[in-house]
N, C-alpha and C positions, 0 to 999 in steps of 0.2 A: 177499763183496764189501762194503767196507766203506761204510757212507753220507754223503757228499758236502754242506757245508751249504753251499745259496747262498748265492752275494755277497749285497752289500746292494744294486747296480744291477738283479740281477737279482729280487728281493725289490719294490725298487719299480717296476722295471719290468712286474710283474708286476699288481701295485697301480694302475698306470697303463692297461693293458689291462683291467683288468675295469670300473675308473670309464667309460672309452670303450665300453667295449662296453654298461656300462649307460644310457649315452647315446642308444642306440639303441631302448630301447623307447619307444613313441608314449604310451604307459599313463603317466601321473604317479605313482601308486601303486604301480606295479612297477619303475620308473625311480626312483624313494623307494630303495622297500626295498632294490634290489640294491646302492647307493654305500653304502647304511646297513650292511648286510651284509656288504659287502667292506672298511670300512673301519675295523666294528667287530671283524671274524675278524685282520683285522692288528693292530691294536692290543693284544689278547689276546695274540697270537703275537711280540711285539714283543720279550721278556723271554728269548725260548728260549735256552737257551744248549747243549743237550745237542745234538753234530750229528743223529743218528737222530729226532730229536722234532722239530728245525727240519727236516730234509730231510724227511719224512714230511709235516708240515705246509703245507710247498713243493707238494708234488705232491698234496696234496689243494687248493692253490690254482688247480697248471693243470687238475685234474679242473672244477673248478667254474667256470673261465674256457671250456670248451670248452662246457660244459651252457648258459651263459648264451648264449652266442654262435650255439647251436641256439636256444634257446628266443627271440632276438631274432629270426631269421630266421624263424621260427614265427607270432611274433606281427606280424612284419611284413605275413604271408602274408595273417592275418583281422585287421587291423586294422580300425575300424571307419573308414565316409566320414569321421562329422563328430568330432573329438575331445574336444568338448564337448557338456552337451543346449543349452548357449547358443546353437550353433552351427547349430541343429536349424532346419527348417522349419515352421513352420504350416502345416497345412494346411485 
């Protein structure tokens, strides 16, 4: 079977769902890295031209969109009360 290279809507749509999804952690530093991450792995991949290496590269974007999507749900689960120590009480 031969390998299929996404569009460019599905490309950034793709691109679009992992920034939303990195939207979702409460963490700033994890919420950082994931847009940083996702938006540096496309840029890289920007150039591909061979279908097998762009389709390949595609489905290791929905792999990494499904892990993040766990991992938000995750960290939503232990998120901490206060989001800052600013936010912290004296006691």
């Amino acid at each position: 079977m031969a390998a299929v290279a996404p569009t460019r809507g599905e490309v950034l749509s793709l691109l679009r769902s992992l920034l939303r999804t990195a939207r979702q952690f409460s963490d700033y530093n994890i919420r950082e890295y994931t847009c940083r991450r996702a938006t540096d792995a496309f840029r890289e991949n920007r150039a591909l031209r061979d279908v097998a290496v762009a389709a390949a590269a595609y489905a290791d974007g929905k792999k990494q969109l499904e892990v993040a999507k766990r991992q938000a749900v995750v960290y939503s689960l232990y998120a901490p009360k206060a989001k800052s120590i600013m936010e912290m009480k004296l006691q």
